[in-house]
C-alpha positions as CSV (number, residue, x, y, z in Angstrom):
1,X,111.5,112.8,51.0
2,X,109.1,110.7,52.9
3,X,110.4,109.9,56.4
4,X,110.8,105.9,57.8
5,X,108.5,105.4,60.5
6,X,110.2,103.1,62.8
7,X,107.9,99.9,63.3
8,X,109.0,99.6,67.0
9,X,107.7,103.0,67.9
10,X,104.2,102.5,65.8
11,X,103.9,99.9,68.5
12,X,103.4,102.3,71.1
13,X,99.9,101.5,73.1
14,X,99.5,104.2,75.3
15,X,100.8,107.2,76.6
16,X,101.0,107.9,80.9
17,X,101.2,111.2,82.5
18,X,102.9,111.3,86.4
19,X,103.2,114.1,88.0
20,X,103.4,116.4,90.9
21,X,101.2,119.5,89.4
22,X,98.3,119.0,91.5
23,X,94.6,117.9,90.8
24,X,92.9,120.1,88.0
25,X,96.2,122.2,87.4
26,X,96.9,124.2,84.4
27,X,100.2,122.7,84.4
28,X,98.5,119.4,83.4
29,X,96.2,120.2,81.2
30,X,98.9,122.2,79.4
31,X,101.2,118.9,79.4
32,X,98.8,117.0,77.8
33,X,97.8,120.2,75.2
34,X,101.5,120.2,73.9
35,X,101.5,115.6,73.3
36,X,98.5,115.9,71.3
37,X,98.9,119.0,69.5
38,X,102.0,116.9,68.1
39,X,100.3,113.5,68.0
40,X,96.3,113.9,68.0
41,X,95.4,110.5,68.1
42,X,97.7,109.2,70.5
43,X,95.5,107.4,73.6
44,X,96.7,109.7,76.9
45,X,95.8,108.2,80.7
46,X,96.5,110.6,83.4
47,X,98.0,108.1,86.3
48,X,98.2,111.1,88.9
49,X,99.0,114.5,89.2
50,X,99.0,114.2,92.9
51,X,102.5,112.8,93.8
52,X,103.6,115.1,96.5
53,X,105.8,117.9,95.7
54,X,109.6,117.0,94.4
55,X,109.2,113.8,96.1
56,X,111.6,111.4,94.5
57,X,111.3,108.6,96.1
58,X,107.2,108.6,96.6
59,X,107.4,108.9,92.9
60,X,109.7,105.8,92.5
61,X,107.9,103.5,94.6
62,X,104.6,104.7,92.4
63,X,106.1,103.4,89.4
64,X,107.6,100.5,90.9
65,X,103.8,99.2,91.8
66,X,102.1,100.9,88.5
67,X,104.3,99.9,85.8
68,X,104.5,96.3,85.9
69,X,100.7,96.1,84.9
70,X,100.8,98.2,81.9
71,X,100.6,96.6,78.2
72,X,104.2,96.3,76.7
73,X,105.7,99.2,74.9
74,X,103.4,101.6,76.9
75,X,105.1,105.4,77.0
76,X,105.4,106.9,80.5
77,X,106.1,111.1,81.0
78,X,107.1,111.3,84.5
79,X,107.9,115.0,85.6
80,X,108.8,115.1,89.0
81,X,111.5,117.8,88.5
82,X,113.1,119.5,91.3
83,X,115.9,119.9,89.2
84,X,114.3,121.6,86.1
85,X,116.1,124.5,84.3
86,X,119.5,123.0,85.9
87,X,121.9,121.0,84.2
88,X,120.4,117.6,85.0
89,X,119.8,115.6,81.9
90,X,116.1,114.1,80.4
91,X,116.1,110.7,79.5
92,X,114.6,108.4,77.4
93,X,114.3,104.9,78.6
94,X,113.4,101.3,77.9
95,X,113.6,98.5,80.3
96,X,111.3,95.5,81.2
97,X,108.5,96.0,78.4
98,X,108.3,99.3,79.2
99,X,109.3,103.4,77.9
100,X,109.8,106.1,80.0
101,X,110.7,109.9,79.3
102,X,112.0,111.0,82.4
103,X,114.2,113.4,84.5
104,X,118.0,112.2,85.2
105,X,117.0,112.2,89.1
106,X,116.8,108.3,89.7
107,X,112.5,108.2,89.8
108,X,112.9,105.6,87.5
109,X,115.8,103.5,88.8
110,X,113.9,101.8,91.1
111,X,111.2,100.2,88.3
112,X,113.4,99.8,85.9
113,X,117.1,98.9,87.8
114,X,118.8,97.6,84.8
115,X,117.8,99.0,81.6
116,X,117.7,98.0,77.7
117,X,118.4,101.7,76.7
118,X,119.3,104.8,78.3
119,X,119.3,107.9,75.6
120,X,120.4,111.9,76.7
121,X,117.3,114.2,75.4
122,X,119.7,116.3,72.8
123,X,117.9,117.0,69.5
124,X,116.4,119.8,69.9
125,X,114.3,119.5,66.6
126,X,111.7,117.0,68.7
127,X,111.2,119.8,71.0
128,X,108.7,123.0,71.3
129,X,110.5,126.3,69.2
130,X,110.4,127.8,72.5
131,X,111.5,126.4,75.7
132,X,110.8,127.3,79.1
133,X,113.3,127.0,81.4
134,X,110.9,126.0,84.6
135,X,108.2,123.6,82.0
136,X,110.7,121.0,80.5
137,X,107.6,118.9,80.5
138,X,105.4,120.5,78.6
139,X,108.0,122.3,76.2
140,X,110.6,118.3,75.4
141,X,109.0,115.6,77.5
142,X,105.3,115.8,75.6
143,X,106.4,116.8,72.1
144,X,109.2,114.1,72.2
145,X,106.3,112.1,73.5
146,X,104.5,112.9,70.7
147,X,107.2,112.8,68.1
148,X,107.9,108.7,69.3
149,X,104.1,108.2,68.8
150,X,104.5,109.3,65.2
151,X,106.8,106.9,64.7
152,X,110.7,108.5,64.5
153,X,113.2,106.1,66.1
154,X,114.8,106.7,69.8
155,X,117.8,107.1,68.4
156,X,116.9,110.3,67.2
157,X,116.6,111.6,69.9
158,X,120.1,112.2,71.3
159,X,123.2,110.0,72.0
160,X,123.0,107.2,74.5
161,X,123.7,108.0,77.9
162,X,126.5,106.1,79.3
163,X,125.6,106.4,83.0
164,X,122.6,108.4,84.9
165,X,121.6,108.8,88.5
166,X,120.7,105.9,90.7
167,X,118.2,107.0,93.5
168,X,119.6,104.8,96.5
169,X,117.2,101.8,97.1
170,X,117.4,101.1,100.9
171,X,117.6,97.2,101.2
172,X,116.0,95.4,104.9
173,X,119.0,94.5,107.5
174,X,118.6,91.1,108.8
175,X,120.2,90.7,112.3
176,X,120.7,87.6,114.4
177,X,117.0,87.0,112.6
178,X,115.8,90.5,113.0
179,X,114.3,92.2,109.7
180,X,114.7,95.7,110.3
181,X,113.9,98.1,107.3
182,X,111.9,100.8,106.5
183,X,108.3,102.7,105.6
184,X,108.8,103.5,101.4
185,X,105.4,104.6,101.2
186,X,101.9,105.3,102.3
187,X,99.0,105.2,100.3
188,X,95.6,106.9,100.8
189,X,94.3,104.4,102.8
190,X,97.0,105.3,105.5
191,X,98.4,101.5,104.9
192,X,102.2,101.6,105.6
193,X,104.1,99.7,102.9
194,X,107.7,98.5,103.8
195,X,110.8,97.7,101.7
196,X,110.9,94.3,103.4
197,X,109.8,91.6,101.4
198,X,106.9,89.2,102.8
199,X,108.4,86.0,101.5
200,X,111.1,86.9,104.3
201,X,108.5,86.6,106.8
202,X,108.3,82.6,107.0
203,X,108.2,82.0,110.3
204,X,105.6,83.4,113.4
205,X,106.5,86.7,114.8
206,X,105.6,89.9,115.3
207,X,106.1,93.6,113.8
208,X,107.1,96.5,115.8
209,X,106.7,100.2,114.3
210,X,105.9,103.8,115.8
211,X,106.7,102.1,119.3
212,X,103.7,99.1,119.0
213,X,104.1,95.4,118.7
214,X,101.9,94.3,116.0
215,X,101.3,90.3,116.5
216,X,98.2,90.1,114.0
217,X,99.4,88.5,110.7
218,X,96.7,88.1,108.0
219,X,96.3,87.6,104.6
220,X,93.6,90.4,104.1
221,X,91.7,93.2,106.3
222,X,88.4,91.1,106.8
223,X,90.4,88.6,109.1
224,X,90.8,91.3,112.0
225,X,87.6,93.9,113.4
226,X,87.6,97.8,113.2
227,X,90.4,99.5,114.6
228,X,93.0,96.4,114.8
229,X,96.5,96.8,114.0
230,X,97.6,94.1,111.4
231,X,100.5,93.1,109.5
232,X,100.0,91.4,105.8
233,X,101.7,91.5,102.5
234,X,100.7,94.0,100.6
235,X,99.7,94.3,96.9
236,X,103.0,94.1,95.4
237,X,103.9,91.6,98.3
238,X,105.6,93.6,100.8
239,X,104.9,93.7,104.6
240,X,102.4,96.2,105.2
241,X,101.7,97.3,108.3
242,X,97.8,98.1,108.5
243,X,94.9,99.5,110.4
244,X,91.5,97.4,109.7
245,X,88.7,100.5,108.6
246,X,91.4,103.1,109.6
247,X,95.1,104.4,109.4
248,X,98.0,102.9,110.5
249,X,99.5,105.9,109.5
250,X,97.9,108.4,111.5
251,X,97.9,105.7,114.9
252,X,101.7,105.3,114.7
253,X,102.4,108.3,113.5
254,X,104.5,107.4,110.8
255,X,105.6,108.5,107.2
256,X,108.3,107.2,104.4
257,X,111.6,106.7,105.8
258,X,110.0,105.4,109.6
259,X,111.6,102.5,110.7
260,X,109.8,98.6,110.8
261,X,110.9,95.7,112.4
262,X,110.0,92.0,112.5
263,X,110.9,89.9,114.8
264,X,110.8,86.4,114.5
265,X,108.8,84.6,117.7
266,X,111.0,84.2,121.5
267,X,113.3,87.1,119.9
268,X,113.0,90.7,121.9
């Protein structure tokens, strides 16, 4: 009996790959073996291999910046998996244009706060014959991958999961004026991105982090020479505490979870 392809999942555009294996790992390359060996002529983009080991929460804000700018219906395999061969859940997920196949550990909560669909990875028939218990990615998250590229529905996959883990999103503090929050990320620029949103920022002032006032507010790096401190709104319009030509990072000493403040001009 010939199988109905659903016509939701032939619209599936592309398949992403996130992960903390590490640049040229087996571990990838074997990922992205076991997608196409179910679905050959699915499109695959590696978006990184290089999030830092179990790191939640870098992973999150990743896909809170990346996701947003991806075609609708794009597929997204995120393993960052410090839970693998435990009784944490995978997921399926849509939400905001978008599909993930994800760990239950919260890395997508943040991108994708209030999904469509939530659905418990159950079937076991989408899966590899054999399954390691340390390589759910390359053994259910790519062949399921592969299996939704073909075309069977989502909810074939499993029953829908009626709650999942919420990875805590830390929210600014506003006192007496005050915007006191903290560093979510850093990218490879050394550039210190902050959960406080710029649009907050709407009067003069200054920004104190790592122990250093900060009083240079720009919209871009050009504004200020070499070796200045700045404060601008980042990329996904955050403030973003920078370092014209160099790290802000390594100057302040400072990593996700460091404290930033702004404070609004005549307050201490």
């Amino acid at each position: 009996m010939q199988r109905r392809v659903s016509l939701t999942l032939m619209a599936i555009s592309l398949i992403t790959l996130t992960t903390d294996f590490g640049s040229g790992s087996a571990y990838a390359a074997a990922l992205k073996g076991s997608l196409l060996r179910v679905a050959p002529t699915a499109t695959v983009l590696d978006l990184t291999h290089a999030m830092a080991p179990q790191d939640l929460r870098m992973a999150a804000w990743f896909l809170v910046e990346t996701l947003p700018w991806f075609p609708k219906n794009s597929l997204h395999i995120v393993v960052v998996d410090p839970g693998v061969g435990s009784q944490r859940e995978l997921l399926y997920i849509e939400g905001k244009g978008q599909k993930i196949l994800a760990p239950d550990n919260g890395c997508w909560t943040l991108a994708v706060p209030q999904p469509e669909k939530v659905i418990r990875l159950k079937e076991k028939q989408w899966w590899n014959p054999s399954v390691s218990a340390t390589f759910h990615g390359r053994d259910i998250l790519a062949p399921v991958a592969g299996h939704l590229h073909s075309g069977i529905s989502p909810m074939e996959l499993g029953p829908a999961a009626p709650e999942w883990v919420k990875l805590p999103q830390p929210a600014p503090v506003n006192n007496h004026g005050i915007l006191t929050g903290e560093i979510t990320w850093v990218d490879s620029f050394g550039n210190l991105i902050s959960n406080i949103p710029f649009e907050a920022l709407s009067v003069a002032g200054y920004c104190l982090a790592g122990g250093q006032s900060i009083g240079n507010r720009c919209l871009h790096y050009a504004q200020f020479p070499p070796g200045e401190l700045v404060y601008l709104p980042s990329s996904g319009g955050y403030l973003e505490i920078a370092k014209v030509n160099g790290s802000a990072a390594g100057q302040l000493h400072l990593r996700p979870g460091g404290t930033v403040s702004f404070h609004p001009q005549g307050q201490p």
